[in-house]
ZAMARGU-4260 file (C-alpha; in steps of 0.2 Angstrom, whole numbers, plus 5000, padded with zeros to 4 digits):
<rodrens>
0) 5746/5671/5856 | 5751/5689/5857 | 5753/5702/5844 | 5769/5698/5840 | 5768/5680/5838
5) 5752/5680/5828 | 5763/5692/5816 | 5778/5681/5816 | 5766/5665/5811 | 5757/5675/5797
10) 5775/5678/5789 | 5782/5663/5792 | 5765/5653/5780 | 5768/5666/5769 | 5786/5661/5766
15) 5783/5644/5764 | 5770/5647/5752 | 5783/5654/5743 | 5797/5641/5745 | 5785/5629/5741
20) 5785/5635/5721 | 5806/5637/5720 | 5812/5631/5702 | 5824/5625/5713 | 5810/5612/5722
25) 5800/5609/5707 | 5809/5609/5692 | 5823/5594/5692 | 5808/5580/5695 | 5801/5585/5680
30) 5817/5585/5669 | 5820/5568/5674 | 5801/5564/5669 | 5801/5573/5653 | 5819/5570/5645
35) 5827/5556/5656 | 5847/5557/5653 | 5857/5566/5643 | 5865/5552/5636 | 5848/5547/5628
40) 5846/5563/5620 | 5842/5564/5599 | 5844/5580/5592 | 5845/5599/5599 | 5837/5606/5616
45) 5832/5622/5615 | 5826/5633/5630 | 5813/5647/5629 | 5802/5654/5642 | 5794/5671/5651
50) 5791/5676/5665 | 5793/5681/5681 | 5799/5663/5690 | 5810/5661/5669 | 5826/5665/5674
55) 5827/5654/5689 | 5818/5641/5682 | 5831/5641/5668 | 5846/5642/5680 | 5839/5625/5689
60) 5836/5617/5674 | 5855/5619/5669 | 5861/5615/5684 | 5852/5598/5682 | 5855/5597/5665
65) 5873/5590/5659 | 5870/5591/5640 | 5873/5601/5628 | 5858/5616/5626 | 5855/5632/5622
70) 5842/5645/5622 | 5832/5663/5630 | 5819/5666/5644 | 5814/5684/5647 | 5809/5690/5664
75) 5804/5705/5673 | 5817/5719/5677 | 5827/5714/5692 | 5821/5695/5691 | 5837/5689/5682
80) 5846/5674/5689 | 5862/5674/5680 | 5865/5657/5668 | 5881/5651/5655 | 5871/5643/5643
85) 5854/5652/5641 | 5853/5669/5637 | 5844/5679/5651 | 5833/5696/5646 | 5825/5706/5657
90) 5809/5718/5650 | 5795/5726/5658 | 5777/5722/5667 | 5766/5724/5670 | 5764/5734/5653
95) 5774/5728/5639 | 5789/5738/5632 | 5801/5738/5615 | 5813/5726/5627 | 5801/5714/5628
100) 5797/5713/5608 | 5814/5711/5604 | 5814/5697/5615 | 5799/5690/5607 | 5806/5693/5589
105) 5823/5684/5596 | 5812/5668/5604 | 5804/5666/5586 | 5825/5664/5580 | 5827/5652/5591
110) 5814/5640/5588 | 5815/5645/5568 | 5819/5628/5555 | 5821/5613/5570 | 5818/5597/5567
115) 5808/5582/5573 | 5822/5576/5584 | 5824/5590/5591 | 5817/5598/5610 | 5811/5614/5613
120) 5807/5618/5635 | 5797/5632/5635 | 5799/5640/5653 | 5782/5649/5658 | 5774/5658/5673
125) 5766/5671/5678 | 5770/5689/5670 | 5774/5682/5654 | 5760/5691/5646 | 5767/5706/5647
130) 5786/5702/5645 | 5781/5691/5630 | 5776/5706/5618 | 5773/5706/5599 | 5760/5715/5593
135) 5749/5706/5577 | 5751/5713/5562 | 5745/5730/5560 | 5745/5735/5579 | 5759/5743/5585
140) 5765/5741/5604 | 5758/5758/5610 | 5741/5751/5604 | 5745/5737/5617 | 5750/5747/5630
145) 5737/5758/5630 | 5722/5743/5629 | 5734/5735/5645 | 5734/5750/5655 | 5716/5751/5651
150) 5711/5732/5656 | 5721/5731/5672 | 5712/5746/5679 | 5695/5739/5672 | 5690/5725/5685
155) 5690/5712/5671 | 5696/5696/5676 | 5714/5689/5671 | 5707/5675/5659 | 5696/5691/5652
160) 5713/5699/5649 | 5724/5687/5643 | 5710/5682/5630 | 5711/5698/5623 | 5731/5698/5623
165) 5731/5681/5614 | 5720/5688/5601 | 5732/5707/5598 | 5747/5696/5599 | 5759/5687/5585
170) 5765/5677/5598 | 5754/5670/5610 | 5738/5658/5609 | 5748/5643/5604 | 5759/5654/5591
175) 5774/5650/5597 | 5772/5632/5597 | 5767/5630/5580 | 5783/5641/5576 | 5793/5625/5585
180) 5783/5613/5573 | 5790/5599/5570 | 5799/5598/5586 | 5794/5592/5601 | 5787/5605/5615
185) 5788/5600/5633 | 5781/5615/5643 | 5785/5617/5661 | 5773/5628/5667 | 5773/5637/5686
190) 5753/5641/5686 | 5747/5659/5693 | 5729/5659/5687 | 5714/5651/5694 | 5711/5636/5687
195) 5726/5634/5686 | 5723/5635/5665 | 5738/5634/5654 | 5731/5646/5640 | 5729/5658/5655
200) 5747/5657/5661 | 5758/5669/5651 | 5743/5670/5637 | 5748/5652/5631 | 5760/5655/5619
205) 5766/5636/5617 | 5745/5628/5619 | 5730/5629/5611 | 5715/5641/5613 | 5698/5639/5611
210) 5693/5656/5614 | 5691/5666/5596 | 5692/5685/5590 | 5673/5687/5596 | 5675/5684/5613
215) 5691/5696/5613 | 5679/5709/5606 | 5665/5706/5617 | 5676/5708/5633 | 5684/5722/5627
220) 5667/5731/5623 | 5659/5726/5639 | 5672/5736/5650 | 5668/5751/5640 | 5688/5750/5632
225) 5693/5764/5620 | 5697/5755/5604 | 5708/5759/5591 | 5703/5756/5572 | 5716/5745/5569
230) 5712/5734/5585 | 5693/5731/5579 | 5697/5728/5561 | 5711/5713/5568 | 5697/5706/5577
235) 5682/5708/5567 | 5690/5703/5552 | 5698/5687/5561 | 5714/5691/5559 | 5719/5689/5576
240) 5714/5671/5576 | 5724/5662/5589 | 5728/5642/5585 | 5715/5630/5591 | 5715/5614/5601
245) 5720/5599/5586 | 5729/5611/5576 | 5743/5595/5569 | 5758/5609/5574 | 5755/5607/5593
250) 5753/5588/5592 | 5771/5587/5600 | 5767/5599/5615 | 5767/5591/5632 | 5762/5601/5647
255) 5768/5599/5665 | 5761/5608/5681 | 5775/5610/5690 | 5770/5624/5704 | 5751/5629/5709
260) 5742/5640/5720 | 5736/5627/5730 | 5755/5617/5733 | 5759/5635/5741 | 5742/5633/5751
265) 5746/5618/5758 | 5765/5622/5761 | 5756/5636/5772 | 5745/5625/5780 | 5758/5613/5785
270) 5765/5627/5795 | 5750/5631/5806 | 5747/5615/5809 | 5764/5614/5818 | 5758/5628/5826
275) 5745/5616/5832 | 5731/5628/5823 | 5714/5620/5816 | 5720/5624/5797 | 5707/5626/5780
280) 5710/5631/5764 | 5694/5639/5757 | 5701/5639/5739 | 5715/5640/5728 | 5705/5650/5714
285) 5695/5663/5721 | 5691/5680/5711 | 5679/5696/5710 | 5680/5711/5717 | 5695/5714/5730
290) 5685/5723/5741 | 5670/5712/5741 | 5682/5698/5742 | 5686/5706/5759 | 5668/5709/5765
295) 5665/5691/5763 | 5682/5685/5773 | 5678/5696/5787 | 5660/5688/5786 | 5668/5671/5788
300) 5681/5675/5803 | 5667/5684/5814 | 5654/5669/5812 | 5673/5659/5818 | 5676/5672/5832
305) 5658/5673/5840 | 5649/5658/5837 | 5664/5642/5833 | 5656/5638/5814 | 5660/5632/5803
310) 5678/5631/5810 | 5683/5632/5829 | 5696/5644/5832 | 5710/5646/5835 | 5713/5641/5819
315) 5718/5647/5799 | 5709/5651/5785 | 5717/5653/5768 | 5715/5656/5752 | 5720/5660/5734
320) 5716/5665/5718 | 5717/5682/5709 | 5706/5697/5711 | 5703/5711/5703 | 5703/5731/5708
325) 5692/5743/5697 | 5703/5758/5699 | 5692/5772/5702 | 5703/5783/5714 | 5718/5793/5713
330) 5728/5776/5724 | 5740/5765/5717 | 5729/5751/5717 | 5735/5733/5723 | 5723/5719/5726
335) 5729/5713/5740 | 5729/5729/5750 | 5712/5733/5745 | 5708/5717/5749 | 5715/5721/5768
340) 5707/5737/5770 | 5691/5731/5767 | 5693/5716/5777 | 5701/5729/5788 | 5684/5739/5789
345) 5670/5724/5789 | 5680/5719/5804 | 5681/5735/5813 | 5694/5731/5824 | 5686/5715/5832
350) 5699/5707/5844 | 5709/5692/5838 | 5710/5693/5820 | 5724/5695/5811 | 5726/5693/5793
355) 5743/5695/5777 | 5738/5698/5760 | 5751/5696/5748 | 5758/5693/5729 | 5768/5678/5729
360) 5779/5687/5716 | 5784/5701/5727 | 5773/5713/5716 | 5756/5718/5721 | 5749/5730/5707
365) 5761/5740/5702 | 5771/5740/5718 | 5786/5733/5723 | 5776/5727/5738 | 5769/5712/5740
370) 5755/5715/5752 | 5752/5722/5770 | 5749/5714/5787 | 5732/5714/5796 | 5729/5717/5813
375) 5714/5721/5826 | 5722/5739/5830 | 5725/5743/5814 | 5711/5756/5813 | 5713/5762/5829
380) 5733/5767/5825 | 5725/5773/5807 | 5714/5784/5816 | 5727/5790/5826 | 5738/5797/5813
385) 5722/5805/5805 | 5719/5791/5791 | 5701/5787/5787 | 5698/5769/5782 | 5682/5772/5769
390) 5693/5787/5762 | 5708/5778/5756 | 5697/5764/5750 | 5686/5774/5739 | 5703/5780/5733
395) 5709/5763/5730 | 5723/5768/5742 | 5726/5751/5752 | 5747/5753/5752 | 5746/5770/5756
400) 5735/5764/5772 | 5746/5750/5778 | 5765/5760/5771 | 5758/5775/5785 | 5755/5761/5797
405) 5772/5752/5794 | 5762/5736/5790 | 5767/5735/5772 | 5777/5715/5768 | 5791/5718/5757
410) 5800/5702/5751 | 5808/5708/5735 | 5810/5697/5720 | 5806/5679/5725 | 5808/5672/5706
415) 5791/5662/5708 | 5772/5667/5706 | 5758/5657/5712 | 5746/5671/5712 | 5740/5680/5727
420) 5741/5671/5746 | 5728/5676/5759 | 5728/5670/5778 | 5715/5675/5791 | 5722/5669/5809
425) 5707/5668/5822 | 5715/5666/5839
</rodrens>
């Protein structure tokens, strides 16, 4: 397999990855599981949701969806999929803006004095958190945006984050769904989180949370996070309680899985094994450090290269999950890339490893850029446009490294988010 081919293969798993979590493919099986026909409908239906994957998730359900319904999803500026029946808003991430509290304020509208024979969907994935804003009471949205800026560049983990945001929020932890109380909730849920965890997908709006106030506070101490007064006094007071697990408002909430990581995994994996490459998914919920992450990978693919364990090559190893990037540097961060240039390093060039990191929602940081490709003459071209390797990554500088190289993976909006996709070919 040459340079070329090994390239074209990398792309061509990362796209079904992507394909594999279309509303499109995973959103009518469940309509027909969850509400049946149209004709056997009792009351109102309702559609909410947030998100990045919302607004196609909402245009396939009306598509499939004869009967009469009504509703808003919000999702990420340049996401929208147009729709003739639910409203479609479009706000900011990954730090919240006034767009995205009014859309919040406007969910709570919708979903205000139904009844017991009525329906609510609630359309979530990932990026919700941030485009479902409403501050508690007492904090203002600066207050979130700063403590957000401040968490994403912290190296907590997203579970660490989101408990904090369902703990500063009038809207998440399982608010929105006792606002829907008495009505039925059907949530249809495309995951981006390890574990897969619905209180971790969009911060749980329409579930319950176990997490309390204390363990929002403790997170946000141990990352050494500036808080305002108004912050601790919501969470040392109790306050910020989100609503728990039994709470007798959420005992009409069913939730439904209809994308995860792992489904894009194996969509991959299908493709390389047409390829006729030995294929293994290492795991769909992997986390710490992105650049440790990357030591470790390389660690894998050299034992592959130069001794055949535990895999034989050629083959495919991939993997999922969300890590984090303490941002130290003066870089744009992205954990993908980092992960890439330290992969890039440990590997130092070692012939017949190639590797593509990328966000499945097109997005990786805060660039619209999912990810970069890796290949074995990647540090040689780098070090022949003057770039040092170790430089850019104490900088946290991974797409400037791969943008000089011409090795960035730019797919634009794909209206879906499994979380991140990795694939190390060994030829």
């Amino acid at each position: 397999m040459n340079d070329e081919e090994a390239r074209a293969l990398l792309r061509q798993m990362f796209a079904a990855a992507i394909a594999a979590a279309q509303p499109a493919q995973c959103i009518p099986p469940s309509l027909a599981r969850h509400l049946g026909a149209p004709a056997a409908a009792r009351g109102r239906l309702i559609v909410i949701g947030a998100g990045k994957a919302s607004a196609a998730m909402a245009s396939t359900l009306e598509e499939n969806w004869p009967g009469e319904l009504s509703g808003l999803v919000v999702t990420r500026h340049g996401y929208a999929v147009g729709c003739r029946r639910i409203e479609i808003v479009e706000a900011a991430h990954p730090l919240p803006d006034a767009a995205g509290v009014a859309a919040a304020q406007r969910m709570f509208a919708c979903v205000r004095g139904l009844a017991a024979e009525d329906t609510v969907v609630c359309l979530l994935s990932g990026g919700g958190s941030a485009l479902l804003a409403l501050p508690a009471d007492g904090l203002e949205l600066a207050d979130k945006q700063s403590l957000s800026r401040d968490l994403l560049r912290s190296g907590a983990s997203i579970a660490q984050i989101n408990c904090v945001r369902r703990h500063l929020s009038a809207i998440k932890g399982g608010r929105l769904a006792a606002a829907c109380h008495p009505a039925r909730v059907i949530n249809l849920i495309i995951s981006d989180v390890p574990g897969d965890r619905p209180i971790d997908i969009a911060s749980g709006p329409t579930v319950g949370d176990p997490t309390t106030c204390a363990d929002a506070l403790a997170i946000l101490r141990r990352y050494a996070i500036a808080l305002p007064r108004q912050v601790v006094d919501l969470l040392e007071s109790g306050r910020g309680e989100s609503i728990k697990p039994g709470d007798a408002r959420l005992a009409r909430v069913e939730t439904q899985l209809v994308a995860t990581p792992q489904q894009a995994l194996e969509a991959a994996a299908a493709v390389a094994r047409r390829a006729g490459l030995g294929t293994h998914i290492l795991g769909d919920a992997i986390e710490g450090e992105a650049r440790e992450v990357g030591k470790v990978m390389a660690g894998i693919a050299l034992q592959v290269a130069t001794r055949g364990q535990p895999f034989a090559a050629p083959c495919v190893l991939l993997s999922g999950g969300e890590t984090t990037v303490t941002v130290r540097g003066q870089g744009r961060g992205g954990r993908n890339v980092e992960f890439l240039l330290a992969l890039a390093i440990a590997l130092a060039g070692t012939r017949g490893i190639y590797a593509l990191a990328g966000d499945t929602d097109g997005v990786d940081g805060l660039e619209e850029i999912a990810g970069a490709c890796l290949a074995p003459d990647s540090l040689a071209r780098a070090s022949a446009l003057g770039i040092q390797p170790l430089a850019r990554l104490d900088d946290n500088d991974g797409h400037g490294f791969f943008a000089a190289l011409g090795d960035s993976v730019v797919t634009g909006p794909t209206l879906t988010n499994v979380n991140d996709f990795r694939a190390l070919l060994i030829v």
